[in-house]
Structure formats: structure tokens, C-alpha cells
N, C-alpha and C positions, 0 to 999 in steps of 0.2 A: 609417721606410721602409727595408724591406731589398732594396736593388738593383733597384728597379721597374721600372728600362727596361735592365738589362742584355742581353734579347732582343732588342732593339730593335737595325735600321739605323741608322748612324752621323748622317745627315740627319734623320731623324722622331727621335734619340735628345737631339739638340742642340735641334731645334724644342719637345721637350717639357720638356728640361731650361730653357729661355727662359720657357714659356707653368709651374713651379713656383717658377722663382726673381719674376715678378708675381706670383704667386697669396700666397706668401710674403709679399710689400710688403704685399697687398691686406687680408689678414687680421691682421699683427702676431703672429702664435702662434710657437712655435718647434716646430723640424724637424731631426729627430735623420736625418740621415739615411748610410745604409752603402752605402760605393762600393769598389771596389780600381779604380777608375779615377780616377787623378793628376788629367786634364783637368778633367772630372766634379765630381771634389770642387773645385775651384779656380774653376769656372762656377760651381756654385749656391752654396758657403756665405761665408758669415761670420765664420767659424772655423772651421779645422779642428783636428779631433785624430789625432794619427798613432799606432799601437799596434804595438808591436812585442812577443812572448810574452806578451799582455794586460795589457800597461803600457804607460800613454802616453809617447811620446819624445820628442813635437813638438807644440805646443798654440798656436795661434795664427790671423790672420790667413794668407790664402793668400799676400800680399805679403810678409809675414816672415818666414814658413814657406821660401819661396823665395829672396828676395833674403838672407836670414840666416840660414840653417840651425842649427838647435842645437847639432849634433853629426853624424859622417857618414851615419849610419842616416838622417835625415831630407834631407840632401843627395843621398844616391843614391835614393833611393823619388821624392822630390819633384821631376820634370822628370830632364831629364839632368847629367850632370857632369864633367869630368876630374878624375881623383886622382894627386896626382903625392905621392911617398916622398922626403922631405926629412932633410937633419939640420942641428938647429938652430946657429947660429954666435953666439949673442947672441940681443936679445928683438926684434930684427926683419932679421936677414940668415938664411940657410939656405942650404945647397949642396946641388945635382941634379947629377947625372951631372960631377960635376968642376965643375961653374961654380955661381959664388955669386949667390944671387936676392934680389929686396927683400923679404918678408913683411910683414904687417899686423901692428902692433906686439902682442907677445903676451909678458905679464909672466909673469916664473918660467921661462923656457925655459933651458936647461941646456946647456952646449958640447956637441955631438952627438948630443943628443937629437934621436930621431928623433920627426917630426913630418910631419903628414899637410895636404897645400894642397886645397881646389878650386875649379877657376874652371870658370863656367859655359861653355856653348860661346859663347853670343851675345856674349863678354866678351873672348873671347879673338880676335886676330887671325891670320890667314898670310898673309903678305907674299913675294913671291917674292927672288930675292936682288939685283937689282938693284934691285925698292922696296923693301926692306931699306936698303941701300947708302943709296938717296936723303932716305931720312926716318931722322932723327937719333931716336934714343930717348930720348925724356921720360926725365924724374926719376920715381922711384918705379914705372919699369913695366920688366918683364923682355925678356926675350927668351931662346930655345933655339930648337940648330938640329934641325929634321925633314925627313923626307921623306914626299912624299904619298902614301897607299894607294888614296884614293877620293875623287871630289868628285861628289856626287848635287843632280840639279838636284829642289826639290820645288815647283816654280810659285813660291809667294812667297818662298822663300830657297832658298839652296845652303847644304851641311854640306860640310864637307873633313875627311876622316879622314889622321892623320898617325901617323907613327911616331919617337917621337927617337932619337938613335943610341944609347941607353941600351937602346930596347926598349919604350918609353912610347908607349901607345898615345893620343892626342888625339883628340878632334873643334873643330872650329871652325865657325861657323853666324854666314852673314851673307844680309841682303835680297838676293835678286836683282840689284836694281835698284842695285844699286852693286857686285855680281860679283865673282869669285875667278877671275880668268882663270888656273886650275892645272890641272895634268892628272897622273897616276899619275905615279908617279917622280920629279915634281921637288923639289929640295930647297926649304925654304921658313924659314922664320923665325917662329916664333912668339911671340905678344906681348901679355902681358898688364898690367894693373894691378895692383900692390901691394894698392891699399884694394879694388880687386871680386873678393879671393882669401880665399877663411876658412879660419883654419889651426885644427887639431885636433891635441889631446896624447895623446888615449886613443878606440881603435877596434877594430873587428877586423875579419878582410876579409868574414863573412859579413854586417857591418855596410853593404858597399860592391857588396851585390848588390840589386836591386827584391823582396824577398822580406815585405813588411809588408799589413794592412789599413788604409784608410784610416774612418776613424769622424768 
């Protein structure tokens, strides 16, 4: 199937994507099917394959694909991501803008080698400076200071777009229901975990643009 319901409204496009992934169950046959829509492919399959110049980059489960990226091509294509420019200090410290971060232990890494992090938004926290202050920071989770550009309410979550004083652009995305009480300008604190960051040795930045087919 090549793109069947890309004409389709977003609502009759999800109710029909539902009423292929039973039909799927009902029959047992396999279903090759072509999307450039991330969501899409992550509702109906079983595996995806990602192709970037008609070579696959990413082959897997949509949970793998996502929570473990192969490589950066497969982390910016698949959902959103923050990319932050590192250089390595050993096979798990790395330093950003002057401060030194924990990284996920990565064998072979070279004093100054530069090396590529991403953590997803829903992984990463902004705390304002006084919950900063009051919550002590774990072991093996970072933090850098920003300041905020945008916080967008989308009914079930809020996104907070930040900036570090480097010039690094962030997003952060948390429920609603447990809130971002930030507004433009404030400075913030951001905070992530060591193990929900994947680092990469080799990329490029047209690798760190949504520019692929999804198959």
C-alpha cells in the first residue's frame, strides 16, 4: 500500500488506520505498507524500515526505533529530539558550553572528540530556579542553564522551548496535568538522565533534519 489515506482528515485518517491495523490481526498476511507520516507508521506496523537515499538506516520495532535510535538520521526523522554538540572527556563525561555532563557509557571515545547527545523532549525536564534550588540533582542526571522562548499549551501536554546560553535551542514536553508553570524569559534549569541520552560518534547535520521515507 502506497499512502492510502494520505488525503484523508486527520480523524477518518486514525479511524481507518484502527479499522487496517484489525483487518491485519484478522487475516495474518503481511503489509508492506509506505507512509512519510512518523505517527502512521508507528500506529499500524510491526516494524518499521526507515530509508534514507534508498538504503535502510533504521530497521526495527516502533519502540526501538524510538526509545534507541540507531544513529541520528533515525532519531530526527522518528518523533522529535534535542541535539546538543559535545566533546568527549573520557567514555562517559563530555563538556557543553563550559560544563561537564554524565553521558551513557560509550567505548572508544577520544579526549575531545566531538560527539553528538539526544534526549527526547518528554525525558528532559525545566525546572524554574527556585525548583532547581530545592531538588538536589540525582546521580547520573545533568543539568544546563536556559532561558525560555515558548511554552505551548496542546490540551494533554505542554512543550517549553528553551535556549542555553550557548545558543542551543531545546524543547521540553511534559503532561498537563502536572504543568510547567514558565513563561517567556524565565531562566530555567534543565535536566536530564544520563541512560535516556544516546550518544553518536559519526553524523551530519543533513542527518539532523526530518528529510527521509518511511517504508
Amino acid at each position: 500500500m502506497d499512502e492510502p489515506l494520505g488525503a484523508l482528515d486527520k480523524k477518518l485518517r486514525e479511524d481507518l488506520q484502527d479499522e487496517l491495523r484489525q483487518l491485519h490481526r484478522r487475516l495474518g498476511i503481511t503489509i508492506v505498507y509506505v507512509t512519510h507520516d512518523q505517527e502512521e507508521a508507528m500506529r499500524l506496523s510491526q516494524r518499521i524500515a526507515i530509508f534514507s537515499h534508498g538504503k535502510i538506516v533504521g530497521l526495527g520495532s516502533g519502540y526501538d526505533l524510538y526509545q534507541d535510535p540507531p544513529n541520528a538520521f533515525v532519531a530526527s526523522f522518528l518523533g522529535n529530539s534535542n541535539f546538543l554538540r559535545l566533546k568527549a572527556q573520557g567514555n562517559a563525561l563530555a563538556t557543553f558550553e563550559g560544563s561537564t555532563l554524565a553521558i551513557r557509557l560509550t567505548a572508544g571515545l577520544k579526549t575531545d572528540q566531538d560527539v553528538l547527545l539526544m534526549v527526547r523532549p518528554e525525558k528532559a525536564q525545566a525546572l524554574s530556579v527556585s525548583q532547581a534550588a530545592a531538588i538536589p540533582l540525582e546521580a547520573g542526571w545533568n543539568e544546563v542553564n536556559a532561558t525560555v522562548t515558548e511554552v505551548l499549551f496542546l490540551g494533554e501536554s505542554q512543550t517549553c522551548s528553551v535556549v542555553t546560553a550557548g545558543g542551543t535551542a531545546m524543547t521540553v514536553k511534559a503532561l498537563s496535568a502536572n504543568g510547567m508553570s514558565l513563561k517567556t524569559g524565565d531562566p530555567v534549569r534543565v535536566r536530564w538522565a544520563a541512560a535516556d541520552a544516546c550518544i553518536y560518534t559519526e553524523w551530519t547535520d543533513s542527518d539532523l533534519n526530518k528529510a527521509a521515507g518511511t517504508h
